[in-house]
BAMARSE-99377 format. One record per residue (C-alpha): x, y, z. Coordinates in pm, 1 decimal. Layout:
// BAMARSE-99377
> X/Y/Z;
...
This chain:
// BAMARSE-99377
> -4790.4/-2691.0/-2761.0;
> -5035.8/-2495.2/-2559.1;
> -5081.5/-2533.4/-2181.6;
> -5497.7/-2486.2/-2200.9;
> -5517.1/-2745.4/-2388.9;
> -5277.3/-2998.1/-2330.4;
> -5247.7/-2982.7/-1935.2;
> -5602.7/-2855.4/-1887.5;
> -5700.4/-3096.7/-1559.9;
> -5310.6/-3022.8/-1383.7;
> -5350.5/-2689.7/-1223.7;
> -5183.8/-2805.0/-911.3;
> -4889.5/-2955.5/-1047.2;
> -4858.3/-2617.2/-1276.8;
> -4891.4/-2448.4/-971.4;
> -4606.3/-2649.5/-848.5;
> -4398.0/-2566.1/-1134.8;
> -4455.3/-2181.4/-1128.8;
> -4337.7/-2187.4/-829.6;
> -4016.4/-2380.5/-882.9;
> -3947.5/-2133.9/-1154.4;
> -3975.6/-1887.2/-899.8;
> -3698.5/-2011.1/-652.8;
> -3465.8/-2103.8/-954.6;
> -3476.5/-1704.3/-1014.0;
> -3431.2/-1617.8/-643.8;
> -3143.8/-1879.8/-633.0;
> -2977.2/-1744.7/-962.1;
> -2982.4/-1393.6/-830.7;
> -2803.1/-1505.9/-478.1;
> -2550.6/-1665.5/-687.9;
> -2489.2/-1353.0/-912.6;
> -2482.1/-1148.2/-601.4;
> -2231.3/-1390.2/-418.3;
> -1983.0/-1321.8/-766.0;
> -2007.5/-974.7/-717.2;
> -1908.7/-957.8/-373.9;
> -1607.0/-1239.4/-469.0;
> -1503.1/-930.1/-761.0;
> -1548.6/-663.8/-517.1;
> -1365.8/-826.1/-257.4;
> -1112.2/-926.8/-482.0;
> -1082.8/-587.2/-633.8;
> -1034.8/-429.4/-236.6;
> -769.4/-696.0/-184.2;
> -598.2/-612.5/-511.0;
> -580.0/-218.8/-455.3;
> -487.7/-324.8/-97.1;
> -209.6/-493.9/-250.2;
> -110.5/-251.0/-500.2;
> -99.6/44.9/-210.5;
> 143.3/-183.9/53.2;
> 398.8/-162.2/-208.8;
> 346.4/152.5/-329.9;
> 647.9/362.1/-200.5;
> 672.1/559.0/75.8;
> 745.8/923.2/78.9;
> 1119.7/886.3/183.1;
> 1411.1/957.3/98.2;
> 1542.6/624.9/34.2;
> 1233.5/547.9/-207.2;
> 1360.8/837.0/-423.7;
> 1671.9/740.1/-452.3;
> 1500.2/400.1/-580.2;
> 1282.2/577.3/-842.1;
> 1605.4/645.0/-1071.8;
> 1623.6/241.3/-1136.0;
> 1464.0/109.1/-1415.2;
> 1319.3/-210.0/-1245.0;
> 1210.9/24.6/-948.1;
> 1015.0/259.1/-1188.9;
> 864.0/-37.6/-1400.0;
> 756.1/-248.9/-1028.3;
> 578.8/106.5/-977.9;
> 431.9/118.3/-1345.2;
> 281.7/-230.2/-1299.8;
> 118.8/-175.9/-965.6;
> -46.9/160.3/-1110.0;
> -142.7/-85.2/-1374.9;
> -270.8/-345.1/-1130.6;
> -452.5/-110.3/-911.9;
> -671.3/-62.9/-1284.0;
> -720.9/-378.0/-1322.4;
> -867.7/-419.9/-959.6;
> -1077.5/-111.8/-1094.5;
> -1191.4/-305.4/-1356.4;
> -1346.8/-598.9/-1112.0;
> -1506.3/-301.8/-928.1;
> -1669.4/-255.8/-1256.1;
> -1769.6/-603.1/-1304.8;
> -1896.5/-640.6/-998.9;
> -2108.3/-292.9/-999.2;
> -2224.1/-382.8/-1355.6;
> -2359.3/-730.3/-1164.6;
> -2556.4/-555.0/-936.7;
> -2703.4/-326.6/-1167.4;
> -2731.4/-522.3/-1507.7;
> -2877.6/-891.6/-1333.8;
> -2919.6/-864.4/-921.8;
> -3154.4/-566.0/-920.8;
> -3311.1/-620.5/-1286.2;
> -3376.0/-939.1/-1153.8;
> -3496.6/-860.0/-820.7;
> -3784.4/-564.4/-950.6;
> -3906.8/-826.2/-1190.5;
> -3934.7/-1089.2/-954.1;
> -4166.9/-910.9/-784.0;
> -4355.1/-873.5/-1060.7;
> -4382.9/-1232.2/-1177.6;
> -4488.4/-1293.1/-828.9;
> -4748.8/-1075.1/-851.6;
> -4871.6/-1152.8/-1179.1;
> -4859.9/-1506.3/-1104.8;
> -5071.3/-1438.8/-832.3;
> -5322.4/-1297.3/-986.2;
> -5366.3/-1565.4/-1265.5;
> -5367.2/-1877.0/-1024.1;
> -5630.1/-1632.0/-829.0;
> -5823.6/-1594.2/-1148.6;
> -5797.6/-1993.1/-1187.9;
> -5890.7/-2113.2/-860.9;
> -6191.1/-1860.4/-872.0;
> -6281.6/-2048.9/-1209.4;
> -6258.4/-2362.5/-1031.3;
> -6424.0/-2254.3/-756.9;
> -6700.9/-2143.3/-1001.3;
> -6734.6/-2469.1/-1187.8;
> -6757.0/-2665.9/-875.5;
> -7045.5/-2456.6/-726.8;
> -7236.9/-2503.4/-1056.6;
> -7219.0/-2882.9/-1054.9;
> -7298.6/-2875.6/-631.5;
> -7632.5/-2710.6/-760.0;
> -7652.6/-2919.3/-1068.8;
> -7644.0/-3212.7/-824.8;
> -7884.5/-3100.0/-591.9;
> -8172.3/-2993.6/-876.3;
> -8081.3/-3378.6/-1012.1;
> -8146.1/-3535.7/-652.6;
> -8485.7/-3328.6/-620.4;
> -8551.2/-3446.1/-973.0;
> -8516.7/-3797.5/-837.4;
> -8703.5/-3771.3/-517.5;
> -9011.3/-3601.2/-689.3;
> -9014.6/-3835.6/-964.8;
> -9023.5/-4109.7/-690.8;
> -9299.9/-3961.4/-506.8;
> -9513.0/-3920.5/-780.9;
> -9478.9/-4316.8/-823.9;
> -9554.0/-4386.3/-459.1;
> -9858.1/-4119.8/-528.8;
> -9946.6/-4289.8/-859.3;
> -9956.2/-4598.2/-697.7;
> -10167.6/-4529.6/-380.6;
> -10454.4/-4384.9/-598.1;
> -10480.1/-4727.9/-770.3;
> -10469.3/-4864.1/-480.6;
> -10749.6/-4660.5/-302.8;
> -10943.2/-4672.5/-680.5;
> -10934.7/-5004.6/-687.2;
> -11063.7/-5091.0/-320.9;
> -11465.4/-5086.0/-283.2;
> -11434.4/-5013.2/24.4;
> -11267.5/-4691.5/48.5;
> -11493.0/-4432.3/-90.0;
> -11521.7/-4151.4/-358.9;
> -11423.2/-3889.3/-188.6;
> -11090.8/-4101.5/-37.2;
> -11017.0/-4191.8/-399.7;
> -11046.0/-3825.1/-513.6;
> -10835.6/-3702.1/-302.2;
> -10560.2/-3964.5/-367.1;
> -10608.7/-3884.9/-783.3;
> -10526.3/-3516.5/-639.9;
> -10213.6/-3636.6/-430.9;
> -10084.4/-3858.6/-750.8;
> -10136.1/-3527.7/-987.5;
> -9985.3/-3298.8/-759.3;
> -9688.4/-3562.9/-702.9;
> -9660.4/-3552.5/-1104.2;
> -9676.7/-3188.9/-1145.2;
> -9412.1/-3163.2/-926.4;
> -9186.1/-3362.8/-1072.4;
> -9282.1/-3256.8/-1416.5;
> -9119.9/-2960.6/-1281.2;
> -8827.7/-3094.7/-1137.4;
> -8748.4/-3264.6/-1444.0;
> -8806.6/-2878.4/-1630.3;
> -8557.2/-2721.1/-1376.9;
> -8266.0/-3003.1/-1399.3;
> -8292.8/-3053.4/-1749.6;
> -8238.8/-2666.3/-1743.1;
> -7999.5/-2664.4/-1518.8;
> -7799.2/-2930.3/-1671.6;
> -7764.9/-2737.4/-2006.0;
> -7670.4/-2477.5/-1832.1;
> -7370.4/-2646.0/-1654.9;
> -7262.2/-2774.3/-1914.2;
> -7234.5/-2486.7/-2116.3;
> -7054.0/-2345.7/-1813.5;
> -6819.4/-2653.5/-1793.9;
> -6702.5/-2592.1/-2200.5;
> -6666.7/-2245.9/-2074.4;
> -6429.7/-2340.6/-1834.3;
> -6227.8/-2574.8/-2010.0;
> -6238.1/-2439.7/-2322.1;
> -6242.4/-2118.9/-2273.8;
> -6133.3/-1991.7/-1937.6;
> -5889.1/-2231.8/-1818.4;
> -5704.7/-2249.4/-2152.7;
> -5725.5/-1874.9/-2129.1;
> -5562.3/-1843.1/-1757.5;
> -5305.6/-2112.2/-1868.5;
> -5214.5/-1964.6/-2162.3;
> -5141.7/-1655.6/-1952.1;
> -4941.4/-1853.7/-1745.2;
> -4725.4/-2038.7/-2035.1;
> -4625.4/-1691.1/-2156.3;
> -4540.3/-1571.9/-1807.6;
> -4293.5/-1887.5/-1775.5;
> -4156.1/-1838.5/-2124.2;
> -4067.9/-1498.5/-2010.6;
> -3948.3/-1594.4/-1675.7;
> -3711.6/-1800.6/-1898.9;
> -3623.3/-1575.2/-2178.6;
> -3543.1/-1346.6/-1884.4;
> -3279.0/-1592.3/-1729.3;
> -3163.2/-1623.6/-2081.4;
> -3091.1/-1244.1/-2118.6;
> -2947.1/-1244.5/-1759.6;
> -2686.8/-1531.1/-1838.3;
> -2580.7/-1361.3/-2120.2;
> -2523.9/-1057.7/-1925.2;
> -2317.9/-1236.2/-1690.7;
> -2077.6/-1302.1/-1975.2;
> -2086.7/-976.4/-2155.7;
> -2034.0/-743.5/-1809.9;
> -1703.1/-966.9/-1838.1;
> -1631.7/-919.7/-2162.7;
> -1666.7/-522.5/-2157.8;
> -1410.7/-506.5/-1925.4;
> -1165.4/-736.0/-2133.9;
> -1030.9/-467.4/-2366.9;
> -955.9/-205.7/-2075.0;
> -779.2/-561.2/-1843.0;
> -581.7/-632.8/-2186.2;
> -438.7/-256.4/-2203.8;
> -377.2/-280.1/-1841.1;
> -142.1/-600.6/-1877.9;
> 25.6/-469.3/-2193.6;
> 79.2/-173.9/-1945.9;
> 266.9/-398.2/-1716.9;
> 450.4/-620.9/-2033.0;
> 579.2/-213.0/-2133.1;
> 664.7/-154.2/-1761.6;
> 885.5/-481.8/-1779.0;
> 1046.8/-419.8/-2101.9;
> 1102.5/-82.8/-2026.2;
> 1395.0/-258.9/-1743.3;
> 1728.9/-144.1/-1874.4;
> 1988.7/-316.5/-1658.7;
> 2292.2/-72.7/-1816.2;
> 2113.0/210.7/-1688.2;
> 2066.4/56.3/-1335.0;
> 2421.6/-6.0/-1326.2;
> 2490.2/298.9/-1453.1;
> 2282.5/423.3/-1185.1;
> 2488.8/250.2/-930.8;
> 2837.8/421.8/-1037.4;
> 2631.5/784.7/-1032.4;
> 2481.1/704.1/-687.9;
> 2793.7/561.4/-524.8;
> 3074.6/679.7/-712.4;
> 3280.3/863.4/-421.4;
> 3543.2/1066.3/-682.5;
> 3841.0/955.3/-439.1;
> 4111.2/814.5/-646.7;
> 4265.1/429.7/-545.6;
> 4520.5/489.9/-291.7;
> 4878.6/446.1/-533.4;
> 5182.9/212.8/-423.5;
> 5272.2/153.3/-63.2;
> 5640.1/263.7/7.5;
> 5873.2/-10.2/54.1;
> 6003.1/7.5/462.9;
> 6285.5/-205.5/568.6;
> 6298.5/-299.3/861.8;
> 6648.4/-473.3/829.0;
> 6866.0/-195.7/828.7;
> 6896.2/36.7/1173.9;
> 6770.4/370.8/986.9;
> 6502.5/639.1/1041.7;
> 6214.3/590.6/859.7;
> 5890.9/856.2/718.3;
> 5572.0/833.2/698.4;
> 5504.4/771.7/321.4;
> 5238.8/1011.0/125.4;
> 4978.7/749.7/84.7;
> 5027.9/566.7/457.2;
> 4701.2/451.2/518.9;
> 4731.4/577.8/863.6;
> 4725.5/945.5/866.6;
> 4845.2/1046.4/1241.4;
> 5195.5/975.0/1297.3;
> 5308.0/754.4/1564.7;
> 5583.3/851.6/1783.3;
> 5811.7/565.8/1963.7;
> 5667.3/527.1/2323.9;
> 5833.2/629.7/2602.5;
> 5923.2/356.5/2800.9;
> 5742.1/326.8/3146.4;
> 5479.4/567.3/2960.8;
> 5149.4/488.2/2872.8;
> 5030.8/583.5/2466.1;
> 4718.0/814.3/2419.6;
> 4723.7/765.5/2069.7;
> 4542.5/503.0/1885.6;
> 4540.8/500.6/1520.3;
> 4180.5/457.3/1438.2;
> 4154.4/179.5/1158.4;
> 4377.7/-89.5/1370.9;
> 4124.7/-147.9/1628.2;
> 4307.2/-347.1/1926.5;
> 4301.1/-717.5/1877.3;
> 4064.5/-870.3/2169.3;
> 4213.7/-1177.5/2087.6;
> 4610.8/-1185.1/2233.6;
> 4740.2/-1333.1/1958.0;
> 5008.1/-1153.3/1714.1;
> 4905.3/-1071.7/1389.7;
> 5124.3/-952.5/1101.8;
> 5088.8/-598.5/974.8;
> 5010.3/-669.6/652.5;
> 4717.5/-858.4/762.5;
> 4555.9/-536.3/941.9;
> 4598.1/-343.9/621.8;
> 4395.6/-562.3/382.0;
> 4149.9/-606.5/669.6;
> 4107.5/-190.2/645.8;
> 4123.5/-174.8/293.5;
> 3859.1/-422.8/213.0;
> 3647.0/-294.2/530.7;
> 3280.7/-133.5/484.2;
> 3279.9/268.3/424.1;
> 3220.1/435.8/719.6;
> 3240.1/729.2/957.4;
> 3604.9/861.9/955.1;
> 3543.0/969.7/1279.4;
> 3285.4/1012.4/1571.0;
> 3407.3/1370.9/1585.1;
> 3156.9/1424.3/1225.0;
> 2825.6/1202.2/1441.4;
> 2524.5/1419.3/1443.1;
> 2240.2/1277.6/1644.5;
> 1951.7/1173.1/1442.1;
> 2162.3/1045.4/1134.0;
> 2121.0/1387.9/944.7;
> 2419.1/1605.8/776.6;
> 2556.7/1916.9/783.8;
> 2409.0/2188.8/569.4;
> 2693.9/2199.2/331.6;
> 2709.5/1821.5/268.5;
> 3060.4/1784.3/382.8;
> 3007.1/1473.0/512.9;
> 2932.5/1279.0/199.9;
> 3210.7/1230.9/-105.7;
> 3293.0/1479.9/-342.1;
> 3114.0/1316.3/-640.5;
> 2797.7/1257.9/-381.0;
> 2843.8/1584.7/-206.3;
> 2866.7/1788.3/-561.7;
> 2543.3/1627.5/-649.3;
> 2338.6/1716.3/-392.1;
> 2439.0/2069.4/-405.1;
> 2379.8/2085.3/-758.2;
> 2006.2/1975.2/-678.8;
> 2015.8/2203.3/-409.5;
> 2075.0/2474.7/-669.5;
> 1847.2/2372.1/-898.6;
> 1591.5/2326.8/-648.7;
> 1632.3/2688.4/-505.3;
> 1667.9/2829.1/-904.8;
> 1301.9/2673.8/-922.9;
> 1197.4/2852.3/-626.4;
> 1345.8/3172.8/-708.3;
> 1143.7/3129.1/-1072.7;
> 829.3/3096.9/-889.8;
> 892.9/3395.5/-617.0;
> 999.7/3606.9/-958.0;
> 656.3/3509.9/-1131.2;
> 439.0/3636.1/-826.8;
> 651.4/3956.7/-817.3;
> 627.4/3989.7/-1189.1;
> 203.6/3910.8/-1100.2;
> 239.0/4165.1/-846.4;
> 340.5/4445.3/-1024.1;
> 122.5/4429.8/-1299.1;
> -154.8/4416.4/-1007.7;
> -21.1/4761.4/-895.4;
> -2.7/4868.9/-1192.0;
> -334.1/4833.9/-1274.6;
> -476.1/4934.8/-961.5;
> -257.4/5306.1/-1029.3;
> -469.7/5331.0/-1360.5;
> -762.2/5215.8/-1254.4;
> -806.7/5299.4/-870.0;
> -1182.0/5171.7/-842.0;
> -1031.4/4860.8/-876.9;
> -826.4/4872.1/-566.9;
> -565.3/5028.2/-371.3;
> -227.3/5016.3/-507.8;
> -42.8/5035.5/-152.9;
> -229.8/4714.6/-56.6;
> 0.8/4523.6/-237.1;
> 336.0/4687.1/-144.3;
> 340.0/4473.2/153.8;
> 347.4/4164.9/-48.8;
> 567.3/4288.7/-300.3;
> 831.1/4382.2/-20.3;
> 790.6/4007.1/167.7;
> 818.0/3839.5/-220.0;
> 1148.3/4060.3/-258.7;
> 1301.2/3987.3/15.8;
> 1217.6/3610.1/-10.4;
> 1414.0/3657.8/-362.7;
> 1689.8/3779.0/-169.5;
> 1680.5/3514.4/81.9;
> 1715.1/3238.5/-177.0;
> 1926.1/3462.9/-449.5;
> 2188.5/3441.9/-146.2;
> 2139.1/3058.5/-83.7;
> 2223.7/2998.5/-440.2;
> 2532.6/3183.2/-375.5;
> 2636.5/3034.5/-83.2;
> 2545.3/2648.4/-215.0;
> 2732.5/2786.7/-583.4;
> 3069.8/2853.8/-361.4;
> 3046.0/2511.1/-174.4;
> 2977.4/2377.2/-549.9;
> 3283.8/2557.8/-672.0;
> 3505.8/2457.7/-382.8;
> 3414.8/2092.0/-428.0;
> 3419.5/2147.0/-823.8;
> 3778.3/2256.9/-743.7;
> 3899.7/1975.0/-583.7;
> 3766.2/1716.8/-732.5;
> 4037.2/1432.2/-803.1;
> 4190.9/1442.0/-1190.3;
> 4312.0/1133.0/-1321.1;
> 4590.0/1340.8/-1515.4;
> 4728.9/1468.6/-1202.5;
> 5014.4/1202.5/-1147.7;
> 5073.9/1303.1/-774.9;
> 4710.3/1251.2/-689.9;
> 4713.6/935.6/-889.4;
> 5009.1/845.8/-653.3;
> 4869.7/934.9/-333.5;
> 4517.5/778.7/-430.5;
> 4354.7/1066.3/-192.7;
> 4278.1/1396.4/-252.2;
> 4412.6/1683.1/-33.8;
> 4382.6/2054.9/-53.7;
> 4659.8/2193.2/113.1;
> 5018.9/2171.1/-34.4;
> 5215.7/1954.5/217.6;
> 5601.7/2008.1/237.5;
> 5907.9/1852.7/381.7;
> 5895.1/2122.7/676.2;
> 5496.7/2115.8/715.6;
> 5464.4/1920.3/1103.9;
> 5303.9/1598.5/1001.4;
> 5040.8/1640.5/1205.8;
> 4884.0/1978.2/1066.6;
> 4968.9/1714.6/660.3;
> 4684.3/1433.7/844.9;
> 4469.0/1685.1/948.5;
> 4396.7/1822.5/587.0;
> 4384.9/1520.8/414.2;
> 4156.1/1407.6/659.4;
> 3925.8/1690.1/559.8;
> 3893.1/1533.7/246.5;
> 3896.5/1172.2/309.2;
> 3911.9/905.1/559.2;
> 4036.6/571.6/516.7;
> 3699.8/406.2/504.2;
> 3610.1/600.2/208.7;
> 3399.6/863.6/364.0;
> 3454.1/1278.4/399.4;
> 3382.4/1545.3/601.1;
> 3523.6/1910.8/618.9;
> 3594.0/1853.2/994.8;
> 3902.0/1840.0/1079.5;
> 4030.1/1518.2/1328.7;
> 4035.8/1691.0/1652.3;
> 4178.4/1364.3/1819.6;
> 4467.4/1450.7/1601.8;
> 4464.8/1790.4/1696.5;
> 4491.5/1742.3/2022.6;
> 4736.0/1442.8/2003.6;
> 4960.0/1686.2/1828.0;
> 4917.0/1956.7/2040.5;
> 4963.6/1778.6/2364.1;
> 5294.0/1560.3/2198.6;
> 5477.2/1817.5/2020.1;
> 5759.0/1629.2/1963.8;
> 5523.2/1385.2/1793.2;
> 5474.7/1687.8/1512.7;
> 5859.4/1741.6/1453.7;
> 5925.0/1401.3/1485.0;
> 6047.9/1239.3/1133.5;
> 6111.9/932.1/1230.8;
> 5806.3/747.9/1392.7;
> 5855.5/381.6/1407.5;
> 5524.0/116.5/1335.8;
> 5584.8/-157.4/1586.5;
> 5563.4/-490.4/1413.1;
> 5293.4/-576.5/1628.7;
> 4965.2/-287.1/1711.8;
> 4882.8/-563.6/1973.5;
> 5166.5/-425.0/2200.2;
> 4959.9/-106.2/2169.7;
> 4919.0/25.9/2570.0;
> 4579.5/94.8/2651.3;
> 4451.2/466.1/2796.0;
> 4417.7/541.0/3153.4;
> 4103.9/553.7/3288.1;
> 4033.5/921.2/3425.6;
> 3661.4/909.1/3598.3;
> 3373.5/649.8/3598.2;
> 2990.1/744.7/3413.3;
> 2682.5/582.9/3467.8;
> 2402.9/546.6/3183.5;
> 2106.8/735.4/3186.6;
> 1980.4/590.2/2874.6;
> 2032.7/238.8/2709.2;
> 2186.2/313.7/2377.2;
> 2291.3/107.2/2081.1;
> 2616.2/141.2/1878.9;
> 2531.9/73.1/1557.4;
> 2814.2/270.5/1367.2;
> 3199.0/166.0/1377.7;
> 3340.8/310.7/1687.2;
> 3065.2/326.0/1888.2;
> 2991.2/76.4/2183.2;
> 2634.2/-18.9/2321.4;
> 2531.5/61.9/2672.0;
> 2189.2/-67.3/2874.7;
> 2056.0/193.1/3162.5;
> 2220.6/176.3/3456.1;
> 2566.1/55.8/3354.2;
> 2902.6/149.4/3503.6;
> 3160.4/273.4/3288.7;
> 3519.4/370.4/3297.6;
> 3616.0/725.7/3143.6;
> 3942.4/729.9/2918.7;
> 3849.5/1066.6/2714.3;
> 3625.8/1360.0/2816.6;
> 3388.2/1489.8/2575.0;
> 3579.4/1790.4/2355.5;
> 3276.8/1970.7/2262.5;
> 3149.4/1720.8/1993.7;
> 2872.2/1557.9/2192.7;
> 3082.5/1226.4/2233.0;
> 3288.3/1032.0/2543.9;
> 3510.0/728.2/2468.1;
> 3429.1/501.9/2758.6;
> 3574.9/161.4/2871.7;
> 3356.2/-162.4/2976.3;
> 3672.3/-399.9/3011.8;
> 4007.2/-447.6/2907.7;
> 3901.2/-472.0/2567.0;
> 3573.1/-304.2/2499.5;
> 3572.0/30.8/2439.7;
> 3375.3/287.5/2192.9;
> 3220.1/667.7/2173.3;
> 2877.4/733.7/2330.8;
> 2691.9/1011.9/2351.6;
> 2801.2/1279.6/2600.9;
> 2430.9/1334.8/2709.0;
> 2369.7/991.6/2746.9;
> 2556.7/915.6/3086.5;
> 2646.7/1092.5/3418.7;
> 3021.7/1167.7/3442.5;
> 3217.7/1150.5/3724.9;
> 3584.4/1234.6/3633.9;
> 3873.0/1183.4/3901.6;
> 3991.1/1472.0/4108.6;
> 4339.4/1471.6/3962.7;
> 4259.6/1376.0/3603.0;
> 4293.4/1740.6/3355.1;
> 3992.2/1937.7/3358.3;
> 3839.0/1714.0/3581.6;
> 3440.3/1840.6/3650.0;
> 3121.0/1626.4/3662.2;
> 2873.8/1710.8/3439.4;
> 2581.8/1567.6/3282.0;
């Protein structure tokens, strides 16, 4: 059905319409935009997402990236930070495909639409001026036709009346033919006028006004079919990006079946496993026969304890039995499984390095951990040494051509290089070696579960201990291996040392005796007072927490490790660091000096 000819006489409400149709485009496109900001915001927050649990660059996140389910949780948020790359693309393909394709051709419709309703109003306009005139040339039509009757009508008056005479009766005939001539004519000009307006008036609405609506139908149809196209855009910019969302979800379903829980426990052993055997049987002791008694090979308590003195105050303090704060007796037995099932820690402050980090040579980790980590260190300087070989190798031929060809350059200008790359060679040829002998040493001594002694002993030592070897000088190696908590340094215990060295009876002494009770353990006299310079917090076993300010009692001097054992009360006490506090050691204690 056509417009012109079926809704010729409502321009104004199809004005109305047009203009609806208008705002229904300018309120689809704010809705299309207001989706694509929704996908790109959602996309921003997703890749936001995806990069706060992306790993850091620590150590502790590689150690993570050899577990399965830590390598697939990083597989599936590469794989979602794609699929908040793919809403990007939806909501760039929105802006381009609909909001702008929309947006130009709204201002086109606008302008067409413009210029038909101009091109109708002016026909309107038109129309209406013809039938103004047409009215007017009707009305003087009417008025001269009514004059000529008044006319007509005074000359038979006057021509009828003896008493008016010829010449008043001529001149009235005149008046009533001039009145008739006149509208003779009017009648010739409306009744040419009138065909005239109405051939303009089937011109208009026949002709131009189902012309300018037509126009105006088609416009709308394609105002619509445009919509039409857009919707279906809307859906397909979705669709494109279905395949590529699809691959990026199987991506995460591989990541997640890719988890291989024997191989994460398998990682567990390799990342933990220590290489210390179990510690074997405990020697039977009785106590109920008067008799000198040894320290047993796998004691768990590695400095030997002499018998006090009586009236004489112990400086020796075996490290796992920590004194009981509580004054209550407590079997022996019960102290042991408390250190056996105990956390792995520190052997001894004496191996502390500020900062948390380790000594070069990795003595302070287990043998299975430490041989690790110099293997990669190996490998790690092999790879370097491969690359430093290549740009010497690069080098030479560089020379080499340069000696052929000189134009090309000057053959001593890369002597200077080729010296720095050979000594860097060098440099890292004799890091190999020296990590290779600490991988040899350790290689050495690793623990073998054929070797029944060490299966006995449950720790591993490396020097041969005999019946004459002081008992001291026997704790000190084995403490270079191990400690009871489970972890090793190559230090040796210098508390032992010097316990040994200042008791020397306690060296050649083979009979120490364990009291039943370490709660009858005398504490050690207090030989200065320190004050804290900074507040400091013990975190490792040992250790004791201080605020600024404090007062503390002194009851061993720093001996060149960087740590003071300090006292708060009667049964608080712990290592802090030397450089922490502001000694003040008593006049008559040994070695007494104030330092800070």
């Amino acid at each position: 059905m056509s417009w012109g000819t079926e809704l010729w006489d409502q321009f104004d409400n199809l004005e109305k319409h047009t203009q609806w149709g208008i705002e229904f485009v300018e309120r689809y496109t704010k809705f299309v935009k207001e989706r694509s900001e929704i996908e790109a915001s959602y996309a921003k927050q997703m890749r936001n997402l995806s990069k706060k649990y992306q790993p850091k660059k620590s150590s502790r996140e590689e150690e993570e990236s050899k577990y399965t389910f830590c390598r697939a949780f990083l597989a599936s948020l590469n794989e979602l930070n794609d699929y908040a790359g793919q809403h990007e693309v939806i909501s760039e393909n929105l802006n381009s495909q609909i909001i702008s394709v929309l947006t130009n051709y709204l201002q086109e419709h606008k302008t067409e639409r413009k210029s038909h309703f101009h091109d109708g109003r002016k026909a309107q306009q038109q129309i209406e001026s013809s039938w103004k005139q047409l009215e007017v040339c009707k009305r003087r039509f009417e008025r001269d036709c009514k004059e000529a009757d008044r006319a007509q009508q005074y000359f038979e008056k006057m021509d009828s009346d003896i008493n008016v005479t010829k010449a008043d009766v001529e001149k009235a005939r005149q008046q009533a033919q001039t009145r008739h001539q006149m509208a003779s004519d009017s009648k010739n000009e409306y009744s040419s006028y009138l065909h005239k307006f109405n051939q303009e008036q089937n011109q208009h609405y026949y002709t131009v006004i189902p012309d300018i609506f037509q126009k105006l139908q088609e416009m709308e149809e394609k105002r619509i079919e445009r919509i039409g196209v857009c919707m279906k855009s809307f859906a397909e910019v979705d669709r494109q990006v279905i395949p590529i969302v699809g691959k990026c979800l199987d991506g995460m379903t591989i990541a997640a079946e890719s988890i291989e829980p024997k191989n994460d426990s398998k990682q567990v052993v390799e990342s933990y496993k220590s290489g210390f055997e179990p510690p074997g049987d405990v020697d039977f002791e009785d106590y109920g026969q008067a008799m000198t008694r040894t320290v047993s090979e796998t004691s768990l308590g590695r400095e030997s304890v002499r018998e006090r003195p009586s009236g004489g105050k112990s400086k020796g303090k075996l490290w796992p039995f920590i004194k009981n704060k509580n004054k209550h007796k407590e079997p022996l037995s019960h102290r042991l499984n408390d250190f056996m099932t105990s956390k792995p820690k520190m052997h001894c402050l004496r191996s502390l390095r500020r900062g948390g980090s380790g000594p070069e040579d990795f003595s302070h980790l287990p043998p299975e951990q430490r041989r690790k980590k110099l293997q990669s260190k190996i490998d790690e300087l092999n790879k370097d040494i491969h690359k430093e070989t290549d740009a010497r190798d690069a080098l030479a031929k560089m020379k080499d051509v340069y000696e052929k060809n000189p134009q090309m350059g000057d053959p001593a200008s890369v002597d200077p290089r080729l010296a720095e790359v050979g000594q860097n060679i060098e440099k890292l040829q004799f890091e190999v070696q020296k990590f290779e002998g600490w991988l040899a040493e350790v290689e050495g001594r690793m623990p073998s579960k054929s070797d029944a002694h060490r299966r006995q002993s449950g720790l591993y030592e490396t020097q041969n201990s005999n019946s004459t070897t002081p008992v001291g000088n026997n704790n000190c190696a084995q403490d270079r291996e191990s400690s009871p908590d489970g972890s090793y340094t190559e230090e040796q215990s210098s508390e032992t040392q010097v316990k040994i060295n200042a008791n020397p009876t306690l060296a050649t002494s083979s009979t120490p005796e364990f009291d039943d009770e370490f709660d009858d353990e005398e504490t050690l006299p207090t030989i200065g007072t320190c004050k804290a310079l900074y507040p400091f917090e013990g975190k490792n076993e040992g250790t004791i927490s201080v605020a600024e300010g404090e007062l503390l009692y002194v009851i061993e001097e720093d001996k060149g490790d960087g740590w003071t054992r300090v006292r708060r009360n009667e049964d608080e006490e712990g290592y802090i660091p030397s450089s922490y506090v502001e000694v003040f050691l008593e006049t008559n204690a040994k070695g007494a000096m104030t330092y800070i």
